[in-house]
TORLODO-324684 format. One record per atom (N, C-alpha, C): residue number from 0; residue in one letter; atom name; y, z, x. Coordinates in pm, 1 decimal. Example, Ala and Ser with C-alpha at 12.3 -4.5 7.8 and 13.67 -1.06 7.14 Angstrom:
% residues 2
atom n 0	res A	atom N	north -569.0	up 780.0	east 1319.0
atom n 0	res A	atom CA	north -450.0	up 780.0	east 1230.0
atom n 0	res A	atom C	north -330.0	up 780.0	east 1320.0
atom n 1	res S	atom N	north -225.0	up 708.0	east 1285.0
atom n 1	res S	atom CA	north -106.0	up 714.0	east 1367.0
atom n 1	res S	atom C	north 3.0	up 787.0	east 1290.0
END
This chain:
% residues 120
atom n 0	res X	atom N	north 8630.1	up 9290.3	east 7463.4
atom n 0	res X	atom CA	north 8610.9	up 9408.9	east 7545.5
atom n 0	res X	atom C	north 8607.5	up 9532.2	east 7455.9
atom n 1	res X	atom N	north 8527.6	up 9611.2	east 7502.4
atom n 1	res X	atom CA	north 8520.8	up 9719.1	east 7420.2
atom n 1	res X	atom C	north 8631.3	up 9831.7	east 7463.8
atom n 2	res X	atom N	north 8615.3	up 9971.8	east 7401.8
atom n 2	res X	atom CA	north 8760.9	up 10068.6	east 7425.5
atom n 2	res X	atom C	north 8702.2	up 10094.5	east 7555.3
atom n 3	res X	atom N	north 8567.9	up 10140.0	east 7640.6
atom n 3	res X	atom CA	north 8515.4	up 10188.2	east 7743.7
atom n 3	res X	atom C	north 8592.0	up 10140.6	east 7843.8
atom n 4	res X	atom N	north 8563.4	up 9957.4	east 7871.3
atom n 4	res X	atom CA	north 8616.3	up 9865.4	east 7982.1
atom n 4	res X	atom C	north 8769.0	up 9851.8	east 7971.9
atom n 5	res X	atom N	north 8850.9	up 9852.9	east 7873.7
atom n 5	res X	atom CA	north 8940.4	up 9859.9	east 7859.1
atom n 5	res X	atom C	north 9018.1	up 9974.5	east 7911.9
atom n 6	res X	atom N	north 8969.3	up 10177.9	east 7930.9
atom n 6	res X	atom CA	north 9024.5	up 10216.1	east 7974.3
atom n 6	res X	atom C	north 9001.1	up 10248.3	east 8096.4
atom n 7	res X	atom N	north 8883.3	up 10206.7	east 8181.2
atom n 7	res X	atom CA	north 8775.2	up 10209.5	east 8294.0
atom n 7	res X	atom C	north 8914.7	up 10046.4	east 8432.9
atom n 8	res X	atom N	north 8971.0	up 9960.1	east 8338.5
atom n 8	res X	atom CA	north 9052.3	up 9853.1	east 8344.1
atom n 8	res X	atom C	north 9143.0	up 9945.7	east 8416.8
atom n 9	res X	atom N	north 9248.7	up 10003.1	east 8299.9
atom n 9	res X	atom CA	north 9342.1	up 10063.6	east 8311.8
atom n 9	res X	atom C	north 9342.7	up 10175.8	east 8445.1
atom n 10	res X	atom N	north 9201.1	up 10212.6	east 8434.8
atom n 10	res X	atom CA	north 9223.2	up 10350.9	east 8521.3
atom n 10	res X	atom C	north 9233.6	up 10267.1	east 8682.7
atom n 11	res X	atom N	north 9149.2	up 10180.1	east 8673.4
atom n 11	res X	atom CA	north 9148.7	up 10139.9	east 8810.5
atom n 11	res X	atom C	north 9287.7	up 10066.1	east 8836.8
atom n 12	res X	atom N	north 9389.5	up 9996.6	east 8746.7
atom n 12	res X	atom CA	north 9504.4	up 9953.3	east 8747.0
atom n 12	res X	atom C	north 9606.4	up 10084.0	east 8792.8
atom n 13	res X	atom N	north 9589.7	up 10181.8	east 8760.9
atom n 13	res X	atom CA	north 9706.9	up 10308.2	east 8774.6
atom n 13	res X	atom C	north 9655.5	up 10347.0	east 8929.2
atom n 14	res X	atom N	north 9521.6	up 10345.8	east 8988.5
atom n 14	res X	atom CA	north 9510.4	up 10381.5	east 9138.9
atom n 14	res X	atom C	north 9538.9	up 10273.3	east 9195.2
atom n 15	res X	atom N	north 9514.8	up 10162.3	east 9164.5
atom n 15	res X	atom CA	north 9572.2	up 10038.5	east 9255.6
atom n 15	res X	atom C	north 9711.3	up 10062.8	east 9273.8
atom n 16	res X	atom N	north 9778.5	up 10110.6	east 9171.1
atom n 16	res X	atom CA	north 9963.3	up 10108.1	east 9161.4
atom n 16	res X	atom C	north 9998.8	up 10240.8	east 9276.7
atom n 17	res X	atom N	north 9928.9	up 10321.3	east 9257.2
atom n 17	res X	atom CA	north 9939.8	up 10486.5	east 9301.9
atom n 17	res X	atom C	north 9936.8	up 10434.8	east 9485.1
atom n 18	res X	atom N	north 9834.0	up 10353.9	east 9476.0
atom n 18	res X	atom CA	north 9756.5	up 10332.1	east 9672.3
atom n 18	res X	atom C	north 9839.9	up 10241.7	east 9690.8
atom n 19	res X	atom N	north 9919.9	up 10158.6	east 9624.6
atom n 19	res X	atom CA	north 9997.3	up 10047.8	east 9678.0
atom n 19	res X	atom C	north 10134.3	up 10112.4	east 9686.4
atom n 20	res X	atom N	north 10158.9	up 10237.7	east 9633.2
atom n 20	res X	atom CA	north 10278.9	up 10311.3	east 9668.0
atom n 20	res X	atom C	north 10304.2	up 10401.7	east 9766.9
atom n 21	res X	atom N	north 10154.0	up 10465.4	east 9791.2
atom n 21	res X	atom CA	north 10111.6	up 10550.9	east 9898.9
atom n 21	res X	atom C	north 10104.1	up 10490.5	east 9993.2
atom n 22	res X	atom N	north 10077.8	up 10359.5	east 10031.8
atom n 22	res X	atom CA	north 10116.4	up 10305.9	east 10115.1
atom n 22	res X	atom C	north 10239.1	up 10225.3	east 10175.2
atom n 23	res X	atom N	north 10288.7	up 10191.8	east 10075.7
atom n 23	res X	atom CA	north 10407.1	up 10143.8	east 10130.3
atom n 23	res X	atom C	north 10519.1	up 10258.0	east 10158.3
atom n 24	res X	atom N	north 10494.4	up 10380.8	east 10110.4
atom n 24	res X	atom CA	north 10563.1	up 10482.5	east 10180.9
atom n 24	res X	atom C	north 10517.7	up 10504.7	east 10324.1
atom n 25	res X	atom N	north 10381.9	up 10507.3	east 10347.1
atom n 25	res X	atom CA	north 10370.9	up 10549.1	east 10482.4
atom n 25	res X	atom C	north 10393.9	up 10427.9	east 10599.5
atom n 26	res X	atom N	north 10417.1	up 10285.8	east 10517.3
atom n 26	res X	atom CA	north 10460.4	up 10179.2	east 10563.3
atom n 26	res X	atom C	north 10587.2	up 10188.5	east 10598.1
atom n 27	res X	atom N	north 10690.1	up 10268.0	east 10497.1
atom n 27	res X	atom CA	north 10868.7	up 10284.8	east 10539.0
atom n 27	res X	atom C	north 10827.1	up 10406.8	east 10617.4
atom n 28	res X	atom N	north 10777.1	up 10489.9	east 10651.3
atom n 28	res X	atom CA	north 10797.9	up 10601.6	east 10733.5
atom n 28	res X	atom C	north 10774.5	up 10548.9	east 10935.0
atom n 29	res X	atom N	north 10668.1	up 10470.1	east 10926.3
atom n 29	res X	atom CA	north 10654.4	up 10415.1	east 11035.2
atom n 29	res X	atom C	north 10750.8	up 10337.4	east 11098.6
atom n 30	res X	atom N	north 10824.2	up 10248.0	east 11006.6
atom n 30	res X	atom CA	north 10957.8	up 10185.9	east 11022.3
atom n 30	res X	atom C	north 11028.5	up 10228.1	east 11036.4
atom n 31	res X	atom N	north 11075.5	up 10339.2	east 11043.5
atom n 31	res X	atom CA	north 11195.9	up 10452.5	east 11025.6
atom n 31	res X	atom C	north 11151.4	up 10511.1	east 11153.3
atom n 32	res X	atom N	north 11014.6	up 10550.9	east 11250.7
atom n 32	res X	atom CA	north 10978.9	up 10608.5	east 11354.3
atom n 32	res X	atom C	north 11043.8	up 10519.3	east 11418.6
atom n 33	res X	atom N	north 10976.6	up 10364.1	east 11449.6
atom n 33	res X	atom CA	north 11027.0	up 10287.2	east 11513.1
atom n 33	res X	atom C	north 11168.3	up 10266.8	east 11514.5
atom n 34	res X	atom N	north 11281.1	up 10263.3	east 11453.6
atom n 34	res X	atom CA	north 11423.7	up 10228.4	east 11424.1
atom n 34	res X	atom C	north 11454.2	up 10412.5	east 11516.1
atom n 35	res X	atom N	north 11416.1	up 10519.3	east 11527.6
atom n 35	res X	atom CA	north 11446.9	up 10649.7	east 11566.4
atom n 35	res X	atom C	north 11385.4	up 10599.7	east 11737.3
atom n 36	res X	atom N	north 11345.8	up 10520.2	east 11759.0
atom n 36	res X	atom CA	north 11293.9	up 10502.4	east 11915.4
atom n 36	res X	atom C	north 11161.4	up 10505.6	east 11940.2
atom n 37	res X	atom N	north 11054.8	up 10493.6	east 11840.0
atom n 37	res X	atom CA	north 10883.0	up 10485.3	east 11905.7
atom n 37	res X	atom C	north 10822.7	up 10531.0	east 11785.0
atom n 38	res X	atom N	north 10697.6	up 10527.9	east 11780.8
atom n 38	res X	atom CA	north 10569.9	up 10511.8	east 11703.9
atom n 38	res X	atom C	north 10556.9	up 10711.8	east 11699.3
atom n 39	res X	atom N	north 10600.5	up 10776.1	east 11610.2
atom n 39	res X	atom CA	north 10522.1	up 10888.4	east 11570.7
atom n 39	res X	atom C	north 10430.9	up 10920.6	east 11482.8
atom n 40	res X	atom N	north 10308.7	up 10947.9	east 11562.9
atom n 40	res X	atom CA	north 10202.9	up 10925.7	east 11465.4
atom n 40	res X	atom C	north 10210.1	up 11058.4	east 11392.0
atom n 41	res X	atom N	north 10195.6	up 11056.9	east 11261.4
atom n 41	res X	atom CA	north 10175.5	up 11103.1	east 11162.4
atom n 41	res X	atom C	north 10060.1	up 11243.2	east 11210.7
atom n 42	res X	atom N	north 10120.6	up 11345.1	east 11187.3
atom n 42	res X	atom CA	north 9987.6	up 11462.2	east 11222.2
atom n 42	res X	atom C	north 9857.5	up 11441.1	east 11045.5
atom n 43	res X	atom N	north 9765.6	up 11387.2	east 11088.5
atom n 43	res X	atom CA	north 9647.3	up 11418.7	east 10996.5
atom n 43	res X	atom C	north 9565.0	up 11548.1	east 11000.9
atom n 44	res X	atom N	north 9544.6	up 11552.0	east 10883.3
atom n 44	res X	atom CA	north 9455.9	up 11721.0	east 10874.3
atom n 44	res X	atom C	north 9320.6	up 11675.8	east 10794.3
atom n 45	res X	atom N	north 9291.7	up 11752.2	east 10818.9
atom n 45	res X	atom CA	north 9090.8	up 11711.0	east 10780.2
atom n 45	res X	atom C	north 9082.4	up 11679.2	east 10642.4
atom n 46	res X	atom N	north 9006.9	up 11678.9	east 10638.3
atom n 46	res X	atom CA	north 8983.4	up 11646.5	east 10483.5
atom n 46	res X	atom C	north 8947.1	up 11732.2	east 10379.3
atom n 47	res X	atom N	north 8986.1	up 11788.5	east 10242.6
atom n 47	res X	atom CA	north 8961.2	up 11880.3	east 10200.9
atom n 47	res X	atom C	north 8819.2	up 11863.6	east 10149.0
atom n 48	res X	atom N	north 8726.1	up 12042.5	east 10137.3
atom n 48	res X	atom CA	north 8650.7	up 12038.6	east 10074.8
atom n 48	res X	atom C	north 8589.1	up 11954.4	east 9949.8
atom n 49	res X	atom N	north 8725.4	up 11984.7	east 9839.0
atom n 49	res X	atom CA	north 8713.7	up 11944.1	east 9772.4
atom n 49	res X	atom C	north 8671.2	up 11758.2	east 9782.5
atom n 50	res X	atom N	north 8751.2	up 11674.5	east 9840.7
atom n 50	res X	atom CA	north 8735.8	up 11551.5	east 9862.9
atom n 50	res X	atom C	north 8553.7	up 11464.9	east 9903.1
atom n 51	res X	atom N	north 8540.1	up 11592.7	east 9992.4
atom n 51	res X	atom CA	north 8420.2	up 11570.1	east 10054.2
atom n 51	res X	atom C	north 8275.6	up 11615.4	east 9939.5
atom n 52	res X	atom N	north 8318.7	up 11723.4	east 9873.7
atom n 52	res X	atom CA	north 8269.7	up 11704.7	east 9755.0
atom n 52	res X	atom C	north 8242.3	up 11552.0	east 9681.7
atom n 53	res X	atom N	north 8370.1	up 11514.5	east 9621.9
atom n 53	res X	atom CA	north 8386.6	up 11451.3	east 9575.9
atom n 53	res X	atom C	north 8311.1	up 11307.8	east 9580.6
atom n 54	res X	atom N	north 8313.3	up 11284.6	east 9742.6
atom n 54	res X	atom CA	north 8230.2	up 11210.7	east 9778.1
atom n 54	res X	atom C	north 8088.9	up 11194.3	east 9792.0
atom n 55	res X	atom N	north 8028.2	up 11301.0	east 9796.7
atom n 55	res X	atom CA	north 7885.5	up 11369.5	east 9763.6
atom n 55	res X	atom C	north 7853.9	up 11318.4	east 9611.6
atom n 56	res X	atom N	north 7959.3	up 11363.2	east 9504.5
atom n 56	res X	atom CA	north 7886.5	up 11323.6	east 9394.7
atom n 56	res X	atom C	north 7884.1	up 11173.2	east 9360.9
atom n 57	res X	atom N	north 8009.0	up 11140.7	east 9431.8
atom n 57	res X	atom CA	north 8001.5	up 10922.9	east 9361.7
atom n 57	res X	atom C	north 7878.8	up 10897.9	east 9387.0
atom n 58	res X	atom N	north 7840.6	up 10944.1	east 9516.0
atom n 58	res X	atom CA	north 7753.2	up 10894.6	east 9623.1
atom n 58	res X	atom C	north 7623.0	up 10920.3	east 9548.1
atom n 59	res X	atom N	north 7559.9	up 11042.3	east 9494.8
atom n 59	res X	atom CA	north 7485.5	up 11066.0	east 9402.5
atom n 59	res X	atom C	north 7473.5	up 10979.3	east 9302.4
atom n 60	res X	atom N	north 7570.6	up 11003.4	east 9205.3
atom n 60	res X	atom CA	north 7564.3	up 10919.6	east 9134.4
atom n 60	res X	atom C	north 7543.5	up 10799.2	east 9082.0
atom n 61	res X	atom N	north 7587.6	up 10726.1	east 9179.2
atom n 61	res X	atom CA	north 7589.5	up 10558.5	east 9216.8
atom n 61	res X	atom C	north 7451.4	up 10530.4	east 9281.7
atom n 62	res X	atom N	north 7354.1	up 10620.7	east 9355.6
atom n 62	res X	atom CA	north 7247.0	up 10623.2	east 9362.2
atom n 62	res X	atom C	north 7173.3	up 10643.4	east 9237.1
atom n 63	res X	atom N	north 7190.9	up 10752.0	east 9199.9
atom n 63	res X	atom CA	north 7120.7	up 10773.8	east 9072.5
atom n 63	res X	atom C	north 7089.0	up 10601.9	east 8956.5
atom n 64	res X	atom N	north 7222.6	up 10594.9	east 8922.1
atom n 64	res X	atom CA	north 7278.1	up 10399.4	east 8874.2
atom n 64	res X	atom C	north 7184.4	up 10307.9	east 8928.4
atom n 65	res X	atom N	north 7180.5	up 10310.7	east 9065.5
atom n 65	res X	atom CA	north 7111.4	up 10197.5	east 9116.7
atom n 65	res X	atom C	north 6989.8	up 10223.3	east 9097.3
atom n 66	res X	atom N	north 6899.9	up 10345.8	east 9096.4
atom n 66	res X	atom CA	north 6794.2	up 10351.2	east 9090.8
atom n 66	res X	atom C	north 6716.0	up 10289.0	east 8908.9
atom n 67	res X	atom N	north 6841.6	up 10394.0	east 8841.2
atom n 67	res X	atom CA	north 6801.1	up 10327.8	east 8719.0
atom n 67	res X	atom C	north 6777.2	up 10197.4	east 8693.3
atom n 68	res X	atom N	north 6922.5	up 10122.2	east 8741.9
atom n 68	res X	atom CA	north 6884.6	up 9958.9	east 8732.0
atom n 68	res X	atom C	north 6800.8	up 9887.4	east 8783.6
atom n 69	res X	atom N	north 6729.5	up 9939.5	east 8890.7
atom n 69	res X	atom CA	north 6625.3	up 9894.4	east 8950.5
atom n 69	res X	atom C	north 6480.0	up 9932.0	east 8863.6
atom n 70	res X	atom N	north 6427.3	up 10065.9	east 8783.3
atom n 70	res X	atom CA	north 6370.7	up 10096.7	east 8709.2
atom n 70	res X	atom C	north 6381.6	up 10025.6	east 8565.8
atom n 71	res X	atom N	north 6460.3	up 9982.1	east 8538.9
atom n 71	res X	atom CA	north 6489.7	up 9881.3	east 8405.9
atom n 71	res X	atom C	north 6414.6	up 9792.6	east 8442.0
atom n 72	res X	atom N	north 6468.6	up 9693.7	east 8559.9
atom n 72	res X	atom CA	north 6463.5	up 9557.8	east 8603.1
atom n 72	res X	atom C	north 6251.8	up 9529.7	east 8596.1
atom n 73	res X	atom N	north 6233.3	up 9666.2	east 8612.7
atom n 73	res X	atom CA	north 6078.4	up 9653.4	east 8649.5
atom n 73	res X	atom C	north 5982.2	up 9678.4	east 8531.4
atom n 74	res X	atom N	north 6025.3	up 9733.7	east 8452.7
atom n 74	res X	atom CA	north 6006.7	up 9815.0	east 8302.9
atom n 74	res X	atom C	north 5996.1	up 9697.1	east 8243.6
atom n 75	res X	atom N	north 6081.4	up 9594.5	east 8195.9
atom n 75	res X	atom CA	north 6115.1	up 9457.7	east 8134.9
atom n 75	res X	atom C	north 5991.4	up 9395.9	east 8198.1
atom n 76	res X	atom N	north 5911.9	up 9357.0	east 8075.2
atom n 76	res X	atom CA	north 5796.7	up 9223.8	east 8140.5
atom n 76	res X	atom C	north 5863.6	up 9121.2	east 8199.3
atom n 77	res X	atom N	north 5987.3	up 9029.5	east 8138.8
atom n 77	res X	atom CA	north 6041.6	up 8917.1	east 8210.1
atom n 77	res X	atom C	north 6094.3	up 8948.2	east 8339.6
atom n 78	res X	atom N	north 6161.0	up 8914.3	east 8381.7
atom n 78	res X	atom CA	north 6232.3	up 8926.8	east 8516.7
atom n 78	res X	atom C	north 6414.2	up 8909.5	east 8473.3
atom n 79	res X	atom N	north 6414.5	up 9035.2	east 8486.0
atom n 79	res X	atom CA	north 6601.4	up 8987.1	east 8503.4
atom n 79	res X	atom C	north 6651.3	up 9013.0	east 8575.9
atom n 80	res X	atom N	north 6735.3	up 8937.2	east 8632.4
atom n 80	res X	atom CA	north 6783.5	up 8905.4	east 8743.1
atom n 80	res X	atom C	north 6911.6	up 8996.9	east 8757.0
atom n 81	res X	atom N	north 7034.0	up 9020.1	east 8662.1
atom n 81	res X	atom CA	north 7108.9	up 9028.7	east 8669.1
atom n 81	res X	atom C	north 7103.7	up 9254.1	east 8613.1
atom n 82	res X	atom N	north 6950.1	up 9300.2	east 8599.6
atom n 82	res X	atom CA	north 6986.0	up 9391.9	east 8601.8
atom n 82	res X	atom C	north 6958.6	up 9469.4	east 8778.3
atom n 83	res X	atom N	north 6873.4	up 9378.8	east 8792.5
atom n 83	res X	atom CA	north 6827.2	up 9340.5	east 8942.2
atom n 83	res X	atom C	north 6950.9	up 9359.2	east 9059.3
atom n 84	res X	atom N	north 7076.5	up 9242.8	east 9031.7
atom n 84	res X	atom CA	north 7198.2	up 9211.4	east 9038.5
atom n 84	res X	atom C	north 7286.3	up 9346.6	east 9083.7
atom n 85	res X	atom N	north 7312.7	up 9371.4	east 8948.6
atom n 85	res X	atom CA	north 7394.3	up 9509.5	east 8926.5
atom n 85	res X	atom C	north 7313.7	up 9624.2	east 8984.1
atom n 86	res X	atom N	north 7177.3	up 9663.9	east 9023.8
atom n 86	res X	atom CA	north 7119.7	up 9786.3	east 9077.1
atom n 86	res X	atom C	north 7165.9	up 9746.5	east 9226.1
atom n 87	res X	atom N	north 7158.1	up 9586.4	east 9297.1
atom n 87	res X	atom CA	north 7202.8	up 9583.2	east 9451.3
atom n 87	res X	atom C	north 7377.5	up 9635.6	east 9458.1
atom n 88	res X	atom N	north 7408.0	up 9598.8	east 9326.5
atom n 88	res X	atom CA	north 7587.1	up 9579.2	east 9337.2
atom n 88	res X	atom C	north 7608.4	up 9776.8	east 9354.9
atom n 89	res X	atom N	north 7520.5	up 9864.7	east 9288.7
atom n 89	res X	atom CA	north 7495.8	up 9993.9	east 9294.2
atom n 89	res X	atom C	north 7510.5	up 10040.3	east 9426.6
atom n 90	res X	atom N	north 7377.2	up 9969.5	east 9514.3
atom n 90	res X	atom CA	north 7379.9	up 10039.1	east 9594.5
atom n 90	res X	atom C	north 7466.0	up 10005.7	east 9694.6
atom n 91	res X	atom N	north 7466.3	up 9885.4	east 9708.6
atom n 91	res X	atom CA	north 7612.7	up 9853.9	east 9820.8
atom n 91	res X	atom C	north 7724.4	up 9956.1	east 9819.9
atom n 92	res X	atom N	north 7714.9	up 10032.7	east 9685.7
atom n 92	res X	atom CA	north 7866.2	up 10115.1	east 9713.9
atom n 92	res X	atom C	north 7798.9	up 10243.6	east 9666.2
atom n 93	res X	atom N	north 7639.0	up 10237.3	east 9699.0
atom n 93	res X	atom CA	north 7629.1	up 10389.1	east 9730.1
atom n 93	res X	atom C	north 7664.9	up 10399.0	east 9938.7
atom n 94	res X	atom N	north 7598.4	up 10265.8	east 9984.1
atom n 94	res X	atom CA	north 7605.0	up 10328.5	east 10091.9
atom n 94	res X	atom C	north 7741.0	up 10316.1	east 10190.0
atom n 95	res X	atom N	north 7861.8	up 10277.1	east 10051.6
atom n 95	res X	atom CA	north 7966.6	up 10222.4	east 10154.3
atom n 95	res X	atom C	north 8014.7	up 10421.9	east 10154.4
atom n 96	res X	atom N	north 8010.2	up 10480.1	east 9966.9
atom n 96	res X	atom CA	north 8068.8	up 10630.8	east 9991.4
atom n 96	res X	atom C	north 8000.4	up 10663.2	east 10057.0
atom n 97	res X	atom N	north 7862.0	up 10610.4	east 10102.4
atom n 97	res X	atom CA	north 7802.3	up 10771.4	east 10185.2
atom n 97	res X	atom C	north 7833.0	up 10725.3	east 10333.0
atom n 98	res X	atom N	north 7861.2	up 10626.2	east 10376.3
atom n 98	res X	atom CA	north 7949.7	up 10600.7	east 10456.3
atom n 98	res X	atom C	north 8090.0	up 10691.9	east 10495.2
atom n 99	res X	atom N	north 8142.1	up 10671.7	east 10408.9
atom n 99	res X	atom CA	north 8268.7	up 10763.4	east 10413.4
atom n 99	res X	atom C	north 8258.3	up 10876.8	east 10379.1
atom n 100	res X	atom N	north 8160.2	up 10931.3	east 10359.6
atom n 100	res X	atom CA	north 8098.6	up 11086.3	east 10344.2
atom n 100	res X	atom C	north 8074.4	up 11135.5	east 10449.2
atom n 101	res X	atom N	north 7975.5	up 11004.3	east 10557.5
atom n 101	res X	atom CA	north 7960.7	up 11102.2	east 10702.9
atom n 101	res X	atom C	north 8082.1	up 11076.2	east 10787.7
atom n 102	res X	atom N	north 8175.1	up 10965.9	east 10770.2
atom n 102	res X	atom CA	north 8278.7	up 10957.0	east 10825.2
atom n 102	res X	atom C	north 8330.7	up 11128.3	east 10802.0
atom n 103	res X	atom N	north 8410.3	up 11162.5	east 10720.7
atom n 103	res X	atom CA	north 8468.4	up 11217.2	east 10668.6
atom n 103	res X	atom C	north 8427.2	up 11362.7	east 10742.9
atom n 104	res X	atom N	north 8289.8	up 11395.6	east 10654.8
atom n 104	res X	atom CA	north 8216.8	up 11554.5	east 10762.7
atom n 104	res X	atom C	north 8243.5	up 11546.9	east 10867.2
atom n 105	res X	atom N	north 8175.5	up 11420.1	east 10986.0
atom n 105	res X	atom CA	north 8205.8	up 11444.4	east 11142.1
atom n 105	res X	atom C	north 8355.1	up 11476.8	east 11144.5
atom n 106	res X	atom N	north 8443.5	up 11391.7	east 11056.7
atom n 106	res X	atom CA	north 8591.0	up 11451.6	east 11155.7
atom n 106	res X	atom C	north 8653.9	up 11592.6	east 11103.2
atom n 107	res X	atom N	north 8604.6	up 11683.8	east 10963.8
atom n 107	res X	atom CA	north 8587.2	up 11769.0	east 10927.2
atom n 107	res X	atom C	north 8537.2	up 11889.8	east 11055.7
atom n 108	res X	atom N	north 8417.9	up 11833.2	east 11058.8
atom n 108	res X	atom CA	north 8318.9	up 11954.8	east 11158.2
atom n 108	res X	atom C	north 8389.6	up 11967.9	east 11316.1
atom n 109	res X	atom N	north 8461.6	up 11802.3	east 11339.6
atom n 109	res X	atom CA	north 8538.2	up 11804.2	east 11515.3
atom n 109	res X	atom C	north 8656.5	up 11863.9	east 11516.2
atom n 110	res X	atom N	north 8700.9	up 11866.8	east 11366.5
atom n 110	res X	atom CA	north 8836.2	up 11927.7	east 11422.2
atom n 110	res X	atom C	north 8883.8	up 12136.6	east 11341.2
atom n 111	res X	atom N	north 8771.8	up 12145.7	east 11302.0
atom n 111	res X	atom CA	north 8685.2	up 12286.1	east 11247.4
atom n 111	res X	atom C	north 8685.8	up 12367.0	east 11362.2
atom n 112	res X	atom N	north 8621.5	up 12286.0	east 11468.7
atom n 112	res X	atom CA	north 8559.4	up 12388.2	east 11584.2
atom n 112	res X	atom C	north 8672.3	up 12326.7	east 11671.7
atom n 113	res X	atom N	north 8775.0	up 12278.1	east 11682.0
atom n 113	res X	atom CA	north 8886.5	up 12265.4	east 11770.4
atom n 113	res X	atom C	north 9007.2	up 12373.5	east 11753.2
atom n 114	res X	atom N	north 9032.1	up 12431.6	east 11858.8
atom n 114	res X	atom CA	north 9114.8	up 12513.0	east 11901.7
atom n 114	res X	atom C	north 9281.2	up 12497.7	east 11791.1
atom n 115	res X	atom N	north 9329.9	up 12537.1	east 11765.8
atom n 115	res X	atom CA	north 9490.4	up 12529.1	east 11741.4
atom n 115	res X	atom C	north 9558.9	up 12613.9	east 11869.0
atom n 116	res X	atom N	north 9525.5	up 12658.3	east 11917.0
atom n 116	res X	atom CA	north 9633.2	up 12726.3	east 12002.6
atom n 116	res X	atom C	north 9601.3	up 12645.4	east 12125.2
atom n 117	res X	atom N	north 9688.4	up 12655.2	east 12203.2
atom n 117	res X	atom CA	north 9732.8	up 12505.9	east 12320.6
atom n 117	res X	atom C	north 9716.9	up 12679.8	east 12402.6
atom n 118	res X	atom N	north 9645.6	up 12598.0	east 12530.7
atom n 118	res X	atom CA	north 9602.4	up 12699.9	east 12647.2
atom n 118	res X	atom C	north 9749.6	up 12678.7	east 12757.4
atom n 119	res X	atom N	north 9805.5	up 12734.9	east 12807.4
atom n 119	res X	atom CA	north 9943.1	up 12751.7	east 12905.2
atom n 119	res X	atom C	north 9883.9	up 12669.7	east 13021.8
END
């Protein structure tokens, strides 16, 4: 393995550790609702700009990737399969972020134009 995959390894090892902690906190907090007498759901707040950003560019990007690998795959007189491969493996997770991109805006934009003040 080269130093690239090796710290590309690592990075995805430290968010696996981070999301498996973030969750099992919000796993003891629910347990702790229930043991207090019932299910309090957690108040959620939209999603930040920034995030939704964020998701815009993977989403780009990973398009951008797939397109290339698909432009390789065709460029090459032989046929390879496996750059072929990796441009589908691209886009599958362009369209899972842009998935969670329009997820994300709609509940952004529904709860934008929703009131905070409670009518008497």
């Amino acid at each position: 393995m080269d130093t690239g995959s090796v710290i590309v390894v690592l990075l995805i090892g430290v968010w696996g550790g981070l999301e498996y902690h973030r969750r099992e906190q919000k796993h003891k907090a629910i347990l702790a609702s229930f043991e207090r007498g019932g299910l309090e759901h957690p108040q959620t707040s939209p999603p930040a700009v920034s995030r939704l950003f964020g998701e815009a560019l993977v989403a780009i990007l990973l398009a951008a990737g797939s397109a290339l690998m698909f432009a390789a795959g065709l460029k090459i007189s032989s046929s390879h399969l496996l750059l072929f491969s990796m441009g589908a493996l691209f886009l599958a997770m362009t369209v899972i972020v842009a998935l969670m991109f329009l997820r994300d805006a709609r509940y952004k934009g529904r709860t934008s134009r929703v009131s905070s003040v409670e009518e008497p």
